[in-house]
N, CA, C and O atoms as a Tripos MOL2 file, in Angstrom:
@<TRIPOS>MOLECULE
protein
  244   243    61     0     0
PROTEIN
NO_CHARGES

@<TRIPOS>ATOM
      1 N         -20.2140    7.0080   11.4850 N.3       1 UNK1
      2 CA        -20.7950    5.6950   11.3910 C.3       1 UNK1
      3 C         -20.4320    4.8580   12.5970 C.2       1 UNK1
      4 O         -19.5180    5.2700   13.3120 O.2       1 UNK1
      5 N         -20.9140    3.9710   12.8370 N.am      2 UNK2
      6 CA        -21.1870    3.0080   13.5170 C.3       2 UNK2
      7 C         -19.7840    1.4600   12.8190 C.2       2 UNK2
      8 O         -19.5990    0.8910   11.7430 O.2       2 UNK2
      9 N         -19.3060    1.4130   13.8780 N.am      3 UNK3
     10 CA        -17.8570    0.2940   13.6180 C.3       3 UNK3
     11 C         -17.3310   -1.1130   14.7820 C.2       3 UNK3
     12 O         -16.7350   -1.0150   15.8550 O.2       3 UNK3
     13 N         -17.7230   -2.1030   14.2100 N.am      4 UNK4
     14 CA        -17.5230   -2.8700   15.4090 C.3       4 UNK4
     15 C         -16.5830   -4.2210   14.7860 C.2       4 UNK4
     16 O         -16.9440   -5.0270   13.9280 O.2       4 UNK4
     17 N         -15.1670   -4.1650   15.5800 N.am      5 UNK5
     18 CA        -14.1780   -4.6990   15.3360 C.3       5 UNK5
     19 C         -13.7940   -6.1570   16.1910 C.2       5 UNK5
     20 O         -13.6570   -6.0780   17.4120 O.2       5 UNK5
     21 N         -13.6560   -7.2470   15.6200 N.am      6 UNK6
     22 CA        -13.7200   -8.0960   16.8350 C.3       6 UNK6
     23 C         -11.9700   -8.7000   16.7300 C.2       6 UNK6
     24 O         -11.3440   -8.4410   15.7020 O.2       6 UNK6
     25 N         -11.5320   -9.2160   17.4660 N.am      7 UNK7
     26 CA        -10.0030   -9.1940   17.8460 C.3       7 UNK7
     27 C          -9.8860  -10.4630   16.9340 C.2       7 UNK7
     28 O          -9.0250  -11.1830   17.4390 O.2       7 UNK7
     29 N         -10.4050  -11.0430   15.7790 N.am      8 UNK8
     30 CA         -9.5360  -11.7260   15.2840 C.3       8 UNK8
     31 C          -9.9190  -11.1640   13.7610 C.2       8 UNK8
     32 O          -9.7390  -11.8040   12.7250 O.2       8 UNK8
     33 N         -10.3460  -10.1590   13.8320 N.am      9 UNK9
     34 CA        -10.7160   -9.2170   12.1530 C.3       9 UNK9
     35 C          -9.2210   -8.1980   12.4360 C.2       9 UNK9
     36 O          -9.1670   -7.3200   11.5740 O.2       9 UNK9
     37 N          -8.0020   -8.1320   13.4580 N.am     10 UNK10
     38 CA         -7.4730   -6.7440   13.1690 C.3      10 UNK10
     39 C          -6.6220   -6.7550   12.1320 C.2      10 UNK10
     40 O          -6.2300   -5.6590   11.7330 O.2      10 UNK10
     41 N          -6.0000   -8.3430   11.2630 N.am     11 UNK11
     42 CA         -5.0890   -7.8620   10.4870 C.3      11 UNK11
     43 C          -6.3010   -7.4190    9.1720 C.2      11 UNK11
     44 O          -5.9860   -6.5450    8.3640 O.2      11 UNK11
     45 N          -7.4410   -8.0010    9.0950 N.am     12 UNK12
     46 CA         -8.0270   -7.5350    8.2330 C.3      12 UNK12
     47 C          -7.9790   -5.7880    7.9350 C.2      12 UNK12
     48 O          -7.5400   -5.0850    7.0260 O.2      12 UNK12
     49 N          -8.6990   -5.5370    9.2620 N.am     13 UNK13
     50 CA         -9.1410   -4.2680    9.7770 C.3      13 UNK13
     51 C          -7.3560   -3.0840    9.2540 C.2      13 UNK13
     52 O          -7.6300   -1.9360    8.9050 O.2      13 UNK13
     53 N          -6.0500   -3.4030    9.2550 N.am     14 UNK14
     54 CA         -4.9200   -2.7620    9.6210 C.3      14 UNK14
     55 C          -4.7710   -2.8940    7.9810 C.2      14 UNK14
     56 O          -4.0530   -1.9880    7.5580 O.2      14 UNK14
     57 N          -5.2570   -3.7870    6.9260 N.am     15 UNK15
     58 CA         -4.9640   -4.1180    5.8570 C.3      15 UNK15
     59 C          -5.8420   -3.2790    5.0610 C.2      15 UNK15
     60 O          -5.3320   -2.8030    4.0470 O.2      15 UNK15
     61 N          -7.4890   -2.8990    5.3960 N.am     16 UNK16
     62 CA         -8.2560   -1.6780    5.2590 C.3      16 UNK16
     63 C          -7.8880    0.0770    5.4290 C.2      16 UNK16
     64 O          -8.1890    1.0340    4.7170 O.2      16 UNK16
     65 N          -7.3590    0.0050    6.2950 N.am     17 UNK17
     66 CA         -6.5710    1.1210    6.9120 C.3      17 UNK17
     67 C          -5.3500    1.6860    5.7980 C.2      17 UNK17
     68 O          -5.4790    2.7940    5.2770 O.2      17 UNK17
     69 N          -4.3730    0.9600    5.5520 N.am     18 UNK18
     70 CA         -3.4150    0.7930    4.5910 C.3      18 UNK18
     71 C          -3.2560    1.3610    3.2000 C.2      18 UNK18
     72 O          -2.2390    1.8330    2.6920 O.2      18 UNK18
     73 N          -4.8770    1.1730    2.5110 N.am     19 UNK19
     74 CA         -5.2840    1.8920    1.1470 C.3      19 UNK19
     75 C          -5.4750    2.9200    1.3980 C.2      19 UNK19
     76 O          -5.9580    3.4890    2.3770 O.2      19 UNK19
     77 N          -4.8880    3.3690    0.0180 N.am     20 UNK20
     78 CA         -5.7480    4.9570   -0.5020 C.3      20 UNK20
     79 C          -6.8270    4.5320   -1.1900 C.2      20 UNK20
     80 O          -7.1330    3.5270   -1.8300 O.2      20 UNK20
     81 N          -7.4780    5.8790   -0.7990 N.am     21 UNK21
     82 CA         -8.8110    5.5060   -1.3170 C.3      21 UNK21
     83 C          -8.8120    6.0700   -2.7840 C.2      21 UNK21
     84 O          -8.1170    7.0190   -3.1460 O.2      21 UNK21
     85 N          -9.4260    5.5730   -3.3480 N.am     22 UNK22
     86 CA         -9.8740    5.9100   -4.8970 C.3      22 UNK22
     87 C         -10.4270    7.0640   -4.8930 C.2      22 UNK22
     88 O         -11.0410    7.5220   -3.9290 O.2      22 UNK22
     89 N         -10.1830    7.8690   -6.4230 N.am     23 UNK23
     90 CA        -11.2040    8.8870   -6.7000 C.3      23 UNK23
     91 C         -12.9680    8.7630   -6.2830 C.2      23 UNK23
     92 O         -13.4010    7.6160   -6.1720 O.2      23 UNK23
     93 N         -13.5930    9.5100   -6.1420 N.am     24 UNK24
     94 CA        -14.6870    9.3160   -5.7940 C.3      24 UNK24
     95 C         -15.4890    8.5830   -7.3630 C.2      24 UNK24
     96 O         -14.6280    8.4210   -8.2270 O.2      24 UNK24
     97 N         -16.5590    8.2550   -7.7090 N.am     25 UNK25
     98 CA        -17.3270    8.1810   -8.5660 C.3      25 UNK25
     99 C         -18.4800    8.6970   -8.7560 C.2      25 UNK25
    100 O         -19.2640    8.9260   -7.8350 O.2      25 UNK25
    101 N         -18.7580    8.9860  -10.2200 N.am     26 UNK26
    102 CA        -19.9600    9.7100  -10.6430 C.3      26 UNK26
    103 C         -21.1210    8.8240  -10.7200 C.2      26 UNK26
    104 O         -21.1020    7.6260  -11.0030 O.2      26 UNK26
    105 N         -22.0720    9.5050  -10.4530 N.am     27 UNK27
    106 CA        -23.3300    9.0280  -10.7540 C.3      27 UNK27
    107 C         -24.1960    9.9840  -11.8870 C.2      27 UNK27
    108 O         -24.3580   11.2020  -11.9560 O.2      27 UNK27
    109 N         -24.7250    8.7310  -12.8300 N.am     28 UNK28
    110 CA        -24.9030    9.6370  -14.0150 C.3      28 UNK28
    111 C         -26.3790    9.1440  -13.6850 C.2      28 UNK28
    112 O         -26.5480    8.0070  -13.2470 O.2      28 UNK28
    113 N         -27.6340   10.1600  -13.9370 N.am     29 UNK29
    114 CA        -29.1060   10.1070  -14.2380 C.3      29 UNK29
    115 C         -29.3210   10.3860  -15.9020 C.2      29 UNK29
    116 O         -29.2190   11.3360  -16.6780 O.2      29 UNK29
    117 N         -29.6380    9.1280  -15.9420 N.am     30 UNK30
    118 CA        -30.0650    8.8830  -17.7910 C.3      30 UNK30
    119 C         -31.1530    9.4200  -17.8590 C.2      30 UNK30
    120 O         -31.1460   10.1440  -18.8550 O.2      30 UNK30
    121 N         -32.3000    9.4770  -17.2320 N.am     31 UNK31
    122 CA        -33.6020    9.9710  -17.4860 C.3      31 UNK31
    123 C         -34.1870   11.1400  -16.3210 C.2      31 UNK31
    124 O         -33.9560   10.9150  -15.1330 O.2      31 UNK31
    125 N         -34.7300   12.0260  -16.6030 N.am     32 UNK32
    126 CA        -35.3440   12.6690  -15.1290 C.3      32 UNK32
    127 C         -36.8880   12.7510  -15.2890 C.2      32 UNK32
    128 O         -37.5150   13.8100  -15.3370 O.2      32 UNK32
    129 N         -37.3530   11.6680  -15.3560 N.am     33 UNK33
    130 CA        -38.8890   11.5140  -14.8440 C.3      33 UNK33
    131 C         -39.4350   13.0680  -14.2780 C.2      33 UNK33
    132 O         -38.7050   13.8770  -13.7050 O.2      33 UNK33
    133 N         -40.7480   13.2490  -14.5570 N.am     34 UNK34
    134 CA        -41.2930   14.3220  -14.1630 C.3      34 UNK34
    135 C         -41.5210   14.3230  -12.0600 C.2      34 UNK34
    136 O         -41.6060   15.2420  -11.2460 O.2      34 UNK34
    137 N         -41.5420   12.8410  -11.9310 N.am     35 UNK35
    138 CA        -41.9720   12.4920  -10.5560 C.3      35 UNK35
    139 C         -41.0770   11.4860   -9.7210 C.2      35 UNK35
    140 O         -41.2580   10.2740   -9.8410 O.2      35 UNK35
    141 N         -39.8930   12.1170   -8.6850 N.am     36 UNK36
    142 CA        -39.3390   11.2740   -8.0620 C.3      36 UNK36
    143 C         -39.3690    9.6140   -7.7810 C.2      36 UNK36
    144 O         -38.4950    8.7730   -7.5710 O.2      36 UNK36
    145 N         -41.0960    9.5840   -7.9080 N.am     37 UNK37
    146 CA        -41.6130    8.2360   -7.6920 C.3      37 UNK37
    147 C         -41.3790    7.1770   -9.0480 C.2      37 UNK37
    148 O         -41.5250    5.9570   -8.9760 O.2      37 UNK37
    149 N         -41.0250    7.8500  -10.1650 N.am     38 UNK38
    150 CA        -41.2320    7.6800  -11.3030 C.3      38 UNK38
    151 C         -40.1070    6.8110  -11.3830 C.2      38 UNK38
    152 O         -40.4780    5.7250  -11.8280 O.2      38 UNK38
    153 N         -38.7560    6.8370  -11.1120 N.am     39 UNK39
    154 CA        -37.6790    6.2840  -10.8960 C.3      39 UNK39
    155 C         -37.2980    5.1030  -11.5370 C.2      39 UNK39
    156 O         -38.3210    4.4200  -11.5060 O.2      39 UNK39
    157 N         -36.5080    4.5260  -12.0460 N.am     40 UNK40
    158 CA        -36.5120    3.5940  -12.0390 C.3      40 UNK40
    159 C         -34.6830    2.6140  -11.7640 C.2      40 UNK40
    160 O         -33.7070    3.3490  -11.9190 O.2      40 UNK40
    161 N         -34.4830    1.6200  -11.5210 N.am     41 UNK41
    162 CA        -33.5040    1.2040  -11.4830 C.3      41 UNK41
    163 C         -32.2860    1.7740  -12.7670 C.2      41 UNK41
    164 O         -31.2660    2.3970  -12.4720 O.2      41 UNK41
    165 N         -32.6490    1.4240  -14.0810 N.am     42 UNK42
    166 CA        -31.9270    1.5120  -14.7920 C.3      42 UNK42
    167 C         -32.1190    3.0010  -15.2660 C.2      42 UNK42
    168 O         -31.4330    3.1850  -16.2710 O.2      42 UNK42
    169 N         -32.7060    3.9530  -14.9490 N.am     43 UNK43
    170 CA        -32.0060    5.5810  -14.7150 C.3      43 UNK43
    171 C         -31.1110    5.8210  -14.2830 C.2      43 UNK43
    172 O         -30.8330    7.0190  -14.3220 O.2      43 UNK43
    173 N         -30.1330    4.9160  -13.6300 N.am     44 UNK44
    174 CA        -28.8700    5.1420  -12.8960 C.3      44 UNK44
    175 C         -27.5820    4.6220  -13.4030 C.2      44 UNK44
    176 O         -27.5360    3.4010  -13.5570 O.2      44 UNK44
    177 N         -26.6890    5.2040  -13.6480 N.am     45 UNK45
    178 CA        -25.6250    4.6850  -13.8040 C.3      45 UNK45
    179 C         -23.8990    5.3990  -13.2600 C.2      45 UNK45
    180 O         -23.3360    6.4550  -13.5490 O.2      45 UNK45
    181 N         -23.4740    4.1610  -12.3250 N.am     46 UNK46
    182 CA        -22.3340    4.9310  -11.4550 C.3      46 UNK46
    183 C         -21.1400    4.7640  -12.7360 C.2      46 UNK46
    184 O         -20.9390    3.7440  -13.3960 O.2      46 UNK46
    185 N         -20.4730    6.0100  -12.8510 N.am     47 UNK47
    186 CA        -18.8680    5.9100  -14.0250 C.3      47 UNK47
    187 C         -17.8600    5.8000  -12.9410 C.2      47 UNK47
    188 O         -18.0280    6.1490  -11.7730 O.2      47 UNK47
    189 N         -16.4540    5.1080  -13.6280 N.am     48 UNK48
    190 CA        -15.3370    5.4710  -12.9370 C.3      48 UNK48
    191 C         -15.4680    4.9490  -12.0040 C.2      48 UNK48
    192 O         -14.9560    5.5950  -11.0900 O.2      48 UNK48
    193 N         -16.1130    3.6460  -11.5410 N.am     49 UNK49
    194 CA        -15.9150    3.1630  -10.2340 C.3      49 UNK49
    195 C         -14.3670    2.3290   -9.8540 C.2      49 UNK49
    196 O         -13.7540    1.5520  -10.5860 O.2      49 UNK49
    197 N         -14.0540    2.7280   -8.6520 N.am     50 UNK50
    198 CA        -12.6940    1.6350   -8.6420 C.3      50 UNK50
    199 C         -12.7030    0.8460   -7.2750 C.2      50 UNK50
    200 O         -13.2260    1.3540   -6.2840 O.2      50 UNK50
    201 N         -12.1600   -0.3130   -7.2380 N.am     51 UNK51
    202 CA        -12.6040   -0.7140   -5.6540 C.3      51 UNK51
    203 C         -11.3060   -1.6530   -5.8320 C.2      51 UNK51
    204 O         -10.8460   -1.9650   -6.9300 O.2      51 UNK51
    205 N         -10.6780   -2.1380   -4.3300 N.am     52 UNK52
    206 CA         -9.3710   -2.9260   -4.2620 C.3      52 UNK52
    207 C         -10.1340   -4.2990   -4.1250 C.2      52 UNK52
    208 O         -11.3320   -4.5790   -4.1810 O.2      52 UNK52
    209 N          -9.2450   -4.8880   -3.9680 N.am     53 UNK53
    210 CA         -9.8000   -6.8820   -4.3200 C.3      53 UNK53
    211 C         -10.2690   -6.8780   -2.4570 C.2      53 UNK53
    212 O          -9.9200   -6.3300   -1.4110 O.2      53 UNK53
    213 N         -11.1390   -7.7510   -2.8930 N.am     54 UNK54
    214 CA        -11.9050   -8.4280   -1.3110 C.3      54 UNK54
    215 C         -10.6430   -8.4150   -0.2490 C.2      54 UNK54
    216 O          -9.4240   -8.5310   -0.3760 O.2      54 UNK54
    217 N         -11.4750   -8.2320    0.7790 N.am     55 UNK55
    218 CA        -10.5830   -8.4380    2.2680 C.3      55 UNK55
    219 C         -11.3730   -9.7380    2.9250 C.2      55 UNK55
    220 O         -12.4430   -9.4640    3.4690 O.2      55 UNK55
    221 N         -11.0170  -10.9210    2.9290 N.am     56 UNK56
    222 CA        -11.5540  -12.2460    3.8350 C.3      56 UNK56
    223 C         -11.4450  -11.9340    5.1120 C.2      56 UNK56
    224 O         -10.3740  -11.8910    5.7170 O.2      56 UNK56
    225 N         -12.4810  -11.7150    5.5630 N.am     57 UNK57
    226 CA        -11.9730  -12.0920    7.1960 C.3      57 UNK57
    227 C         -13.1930  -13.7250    7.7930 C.2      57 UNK57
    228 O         -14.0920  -14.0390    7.0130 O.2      57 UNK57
    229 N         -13.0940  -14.2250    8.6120 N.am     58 UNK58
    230 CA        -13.9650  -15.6060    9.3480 C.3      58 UNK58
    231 C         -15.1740  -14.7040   10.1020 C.2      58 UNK58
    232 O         -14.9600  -13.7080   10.7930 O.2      58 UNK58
    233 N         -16.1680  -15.1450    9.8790 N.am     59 UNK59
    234 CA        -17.3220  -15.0750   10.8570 C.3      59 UNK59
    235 C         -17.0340  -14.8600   12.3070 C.2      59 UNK59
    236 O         -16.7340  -15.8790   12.9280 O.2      59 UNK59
    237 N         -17.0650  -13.7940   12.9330 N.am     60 UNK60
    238 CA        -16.3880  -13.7890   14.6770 C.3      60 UNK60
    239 C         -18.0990  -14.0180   14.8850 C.2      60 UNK60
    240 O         -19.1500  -13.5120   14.4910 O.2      60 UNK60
    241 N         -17.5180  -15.3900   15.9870 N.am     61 UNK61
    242 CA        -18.9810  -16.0910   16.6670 C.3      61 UNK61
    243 C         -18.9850  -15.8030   18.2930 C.2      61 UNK61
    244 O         -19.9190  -16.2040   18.9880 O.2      61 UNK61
@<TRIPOS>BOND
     1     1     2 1
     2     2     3 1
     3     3     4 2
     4     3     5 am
     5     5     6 1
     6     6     7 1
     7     7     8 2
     8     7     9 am
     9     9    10 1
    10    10    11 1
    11    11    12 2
    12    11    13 am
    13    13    14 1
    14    14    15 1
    15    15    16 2
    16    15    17 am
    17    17    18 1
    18    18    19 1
    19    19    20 2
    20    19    21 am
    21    21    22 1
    22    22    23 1
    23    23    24 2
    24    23    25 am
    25    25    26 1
    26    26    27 1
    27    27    28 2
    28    27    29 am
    29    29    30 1
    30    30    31 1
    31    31    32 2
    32    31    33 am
    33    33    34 1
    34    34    35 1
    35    35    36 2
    36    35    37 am
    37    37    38 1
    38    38    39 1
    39    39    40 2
    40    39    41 am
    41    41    42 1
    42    42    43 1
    43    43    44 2
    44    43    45 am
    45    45    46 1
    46    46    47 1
    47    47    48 2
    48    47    49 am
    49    49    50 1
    50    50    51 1
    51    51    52 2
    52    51    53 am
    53    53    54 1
    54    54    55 1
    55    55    56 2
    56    55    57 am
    57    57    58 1
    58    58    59 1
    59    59    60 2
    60    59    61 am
    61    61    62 1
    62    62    63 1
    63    63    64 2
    64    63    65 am
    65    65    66 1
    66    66    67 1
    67    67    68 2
    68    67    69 am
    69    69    70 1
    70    70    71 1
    71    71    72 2
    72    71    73 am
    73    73    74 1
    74    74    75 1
    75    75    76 2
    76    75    77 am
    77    77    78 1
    78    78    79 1
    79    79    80 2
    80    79    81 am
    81    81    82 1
    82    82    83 1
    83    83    84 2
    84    83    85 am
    85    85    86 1
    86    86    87 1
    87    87    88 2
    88    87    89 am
    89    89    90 1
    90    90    91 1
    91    91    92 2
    92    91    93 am
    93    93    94 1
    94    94    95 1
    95    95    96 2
    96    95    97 am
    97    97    98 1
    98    98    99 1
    99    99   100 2
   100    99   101 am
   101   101   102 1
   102   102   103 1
   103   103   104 2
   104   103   105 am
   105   105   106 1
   106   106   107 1
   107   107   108 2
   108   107   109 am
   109   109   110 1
   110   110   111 1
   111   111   112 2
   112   111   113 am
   113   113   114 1
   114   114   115 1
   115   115   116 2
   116   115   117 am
   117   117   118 1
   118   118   119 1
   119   119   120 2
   120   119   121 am
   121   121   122 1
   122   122   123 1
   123   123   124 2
   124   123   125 am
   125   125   126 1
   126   126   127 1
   127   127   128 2
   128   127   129 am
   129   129   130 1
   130   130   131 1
   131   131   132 2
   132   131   133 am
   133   133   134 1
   134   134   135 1
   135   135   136 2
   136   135   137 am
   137   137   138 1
   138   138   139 1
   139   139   140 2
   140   139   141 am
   141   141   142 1
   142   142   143 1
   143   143   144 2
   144   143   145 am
   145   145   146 1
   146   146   147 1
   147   147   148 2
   148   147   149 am
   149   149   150 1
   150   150   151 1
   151   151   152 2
   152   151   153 am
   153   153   154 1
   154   154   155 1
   155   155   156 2
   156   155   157 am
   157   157   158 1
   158   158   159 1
   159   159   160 2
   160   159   161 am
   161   161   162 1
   162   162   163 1
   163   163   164 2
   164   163   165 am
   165   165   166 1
   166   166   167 1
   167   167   168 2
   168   167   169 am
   169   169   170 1
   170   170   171 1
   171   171   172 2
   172   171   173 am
   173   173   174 1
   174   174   175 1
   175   175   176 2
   176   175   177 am
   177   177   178 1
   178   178   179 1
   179   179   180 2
   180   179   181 am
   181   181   182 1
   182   182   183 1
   183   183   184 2
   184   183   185 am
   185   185   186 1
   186   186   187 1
   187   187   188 2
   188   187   189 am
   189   189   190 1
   190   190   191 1
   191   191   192 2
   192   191   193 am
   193   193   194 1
   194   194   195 1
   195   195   196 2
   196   195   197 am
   197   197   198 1
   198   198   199 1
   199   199   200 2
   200   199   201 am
   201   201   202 1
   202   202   203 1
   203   203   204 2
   204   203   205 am
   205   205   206 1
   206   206   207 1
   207   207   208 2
   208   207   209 am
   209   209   210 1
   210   210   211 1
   211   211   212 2
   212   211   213 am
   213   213   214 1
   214   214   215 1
   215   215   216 2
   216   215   217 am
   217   217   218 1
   218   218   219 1
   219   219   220 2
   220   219   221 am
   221   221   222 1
   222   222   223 1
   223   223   224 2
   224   223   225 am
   225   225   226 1
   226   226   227 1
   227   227   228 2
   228   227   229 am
   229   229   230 1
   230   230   231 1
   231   231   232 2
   232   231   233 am
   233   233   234 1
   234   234   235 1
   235   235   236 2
   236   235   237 am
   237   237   238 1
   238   238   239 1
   239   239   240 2
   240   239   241 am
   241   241   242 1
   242   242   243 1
   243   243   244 2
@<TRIPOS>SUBSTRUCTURE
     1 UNK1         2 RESIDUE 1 A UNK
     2 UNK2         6 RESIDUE 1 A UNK
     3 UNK3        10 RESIDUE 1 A UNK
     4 UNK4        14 RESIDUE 1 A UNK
     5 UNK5        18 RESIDUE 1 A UNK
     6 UNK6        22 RESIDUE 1 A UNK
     7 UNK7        26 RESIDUE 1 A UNK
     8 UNK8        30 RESIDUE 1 A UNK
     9 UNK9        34 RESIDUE 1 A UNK
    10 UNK10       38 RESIDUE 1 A UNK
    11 UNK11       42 RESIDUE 1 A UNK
    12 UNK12       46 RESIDUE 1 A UNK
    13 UNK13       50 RESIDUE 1 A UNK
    14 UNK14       54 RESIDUE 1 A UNK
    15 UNK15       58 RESIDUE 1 A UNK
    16 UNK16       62 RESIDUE 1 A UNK
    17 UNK17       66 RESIDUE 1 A UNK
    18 UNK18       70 RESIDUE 1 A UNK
    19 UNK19       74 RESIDUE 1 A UNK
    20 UNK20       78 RESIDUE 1 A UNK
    21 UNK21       82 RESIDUE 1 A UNK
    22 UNK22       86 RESIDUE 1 A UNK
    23 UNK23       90 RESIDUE 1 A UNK
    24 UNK24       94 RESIDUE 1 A UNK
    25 UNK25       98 RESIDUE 1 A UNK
    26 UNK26      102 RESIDUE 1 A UNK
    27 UNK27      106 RESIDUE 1 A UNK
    28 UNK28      110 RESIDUE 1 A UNK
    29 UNK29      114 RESIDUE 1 A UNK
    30 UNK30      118 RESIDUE 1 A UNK
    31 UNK31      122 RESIDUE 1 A UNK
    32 UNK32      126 RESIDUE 1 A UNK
    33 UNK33      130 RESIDUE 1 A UNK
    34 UNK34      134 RESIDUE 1 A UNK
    35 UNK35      138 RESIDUE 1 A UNK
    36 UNK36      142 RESIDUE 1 A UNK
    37 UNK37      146 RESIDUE 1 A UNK
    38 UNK38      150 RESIDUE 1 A UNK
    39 UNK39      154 RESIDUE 1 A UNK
    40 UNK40      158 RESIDUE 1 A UNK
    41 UNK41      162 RESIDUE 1 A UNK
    42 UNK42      166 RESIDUE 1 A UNK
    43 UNK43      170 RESIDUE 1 A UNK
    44 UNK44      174 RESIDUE 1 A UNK
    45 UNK45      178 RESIDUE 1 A UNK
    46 UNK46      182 RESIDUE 1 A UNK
    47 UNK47      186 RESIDUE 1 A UNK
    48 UNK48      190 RESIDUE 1 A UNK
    49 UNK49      194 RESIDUE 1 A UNK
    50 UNK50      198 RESIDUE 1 A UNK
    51 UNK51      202 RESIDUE 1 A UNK
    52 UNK52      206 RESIDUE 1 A UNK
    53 UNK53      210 RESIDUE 1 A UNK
    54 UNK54      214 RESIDUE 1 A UNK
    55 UNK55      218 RESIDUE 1 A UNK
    56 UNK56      222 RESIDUE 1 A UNK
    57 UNK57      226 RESIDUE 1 A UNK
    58 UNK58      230 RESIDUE 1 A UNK
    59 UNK59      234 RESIDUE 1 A UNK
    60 UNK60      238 RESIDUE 1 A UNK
    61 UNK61      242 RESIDUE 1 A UNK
């Protein structure tokens, strides 16, 4: 990927770095439509998600 760091995001950026990352999460398909197109939003549902609390960093202008 693509990463662009600006010099007043690094304690953010060093505070990202720092975690372990969580188990991955599942994605569960409730329905399987005959036709990809068929889809819909609520056919989806991610289990087991885990995520750490927000990182603030300021708008670099």
């Amino acid at each position: 990927g693509d990463c662009h760091i600006y010099s007043n995001h690094f304690d953010q950026v060093q505070e990202q770095l720092s975690r372990t990352p969580y188990p991955y999460p599942t994605l569960h398909i409730k329905r399987k439509p005959a036709s990809i197109f068929d889809y819909e939003y609520e056919d989806f549902e991610v289990l087991d998600y885990q995520h750490h609390p927000v990182i603030k960093a300021p708008v670099a202008v």
